[in-house]
N, C-alpha and C positions, 0 to 999 in steps of 0.2 A: 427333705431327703427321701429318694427313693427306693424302698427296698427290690431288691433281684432276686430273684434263684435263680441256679443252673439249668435250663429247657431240659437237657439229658439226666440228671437227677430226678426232676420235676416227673418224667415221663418214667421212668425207672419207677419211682416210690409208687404213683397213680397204677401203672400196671401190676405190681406186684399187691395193692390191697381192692385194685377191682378187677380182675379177668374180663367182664365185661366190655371195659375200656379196652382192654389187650384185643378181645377179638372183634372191637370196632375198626382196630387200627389194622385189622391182617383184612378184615374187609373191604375199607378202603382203599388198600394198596391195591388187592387184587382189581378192584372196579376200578380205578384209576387205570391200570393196565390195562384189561380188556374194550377201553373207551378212550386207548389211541393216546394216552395220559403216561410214558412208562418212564419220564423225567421223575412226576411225582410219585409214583409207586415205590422208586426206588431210598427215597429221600424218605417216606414213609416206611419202609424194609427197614433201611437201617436204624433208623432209630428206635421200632422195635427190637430188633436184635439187638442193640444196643440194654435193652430194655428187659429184655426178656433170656433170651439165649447166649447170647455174649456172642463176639467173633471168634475166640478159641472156640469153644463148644461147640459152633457153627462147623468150624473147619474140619475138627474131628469126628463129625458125622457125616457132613456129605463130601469128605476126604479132598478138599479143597485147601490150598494155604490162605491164611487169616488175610496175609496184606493184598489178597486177590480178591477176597470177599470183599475188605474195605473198598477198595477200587472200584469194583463190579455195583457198588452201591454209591458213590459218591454221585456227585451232581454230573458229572459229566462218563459216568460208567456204561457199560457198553455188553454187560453178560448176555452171553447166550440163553437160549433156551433153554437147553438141559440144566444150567447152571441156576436162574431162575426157578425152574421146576424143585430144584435140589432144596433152595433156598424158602421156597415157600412150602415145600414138604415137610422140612427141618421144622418152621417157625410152629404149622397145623399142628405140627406134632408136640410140639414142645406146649401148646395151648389145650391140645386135647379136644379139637377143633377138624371139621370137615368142612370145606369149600364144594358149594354149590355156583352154579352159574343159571340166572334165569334172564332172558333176555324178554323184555318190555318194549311197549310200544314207544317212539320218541314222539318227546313233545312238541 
């Protein structure tokens, strides 16, 4: 018999007793993004938010409706820029967390 958990619980309970983990995950997204990656960024977004901020709370801060966020983050979402920026402002902030961007040599 094999036991499950829910990945979105799994990831909810994990952020919420290690921050560390949370700003791995807002790390990632953003690298993922600026590395041509923003399929995964997104899928990674949300289940931070999911995780962390919620999509209410999300909406009433960067004055967005919820079922847009949802979309904007789905697998096949398509947000804007400013909308992104709002989205990844929202999460920095909710983490207590600054984004840095350092560009390296490729391998």
């Amino acid at each position: 018999m094999v036991l499950t958990r829910d990945f979105k619980e799994t990831v909810k309970e994990r952020t919420a007793r290690d921050p560390a983990f949370a700003k791995a995950m807002l790390d990632e997204a953003a690298t993922a993004f600026l590395n041509g990656e923003p399929h995964v960024a997104r899928l990674i977004l949300r289940d931070l938010v999911n995780a962390s901020v919620g999509f209410e709370a999300l909406a009433a801060e960067t004055n967005r409706p919820s079922k847009s966020l949802h979309r904007m983050l789905s697998e096949k979402g398509n947000p804007s820029m400013d909308n992104l920026a709002a989205i990844f402002g929202a999460v920095r902030k909710r983490l207590g967390v600054a984004i840095e961007a350092h560009a390296v040599e490729a391998a």
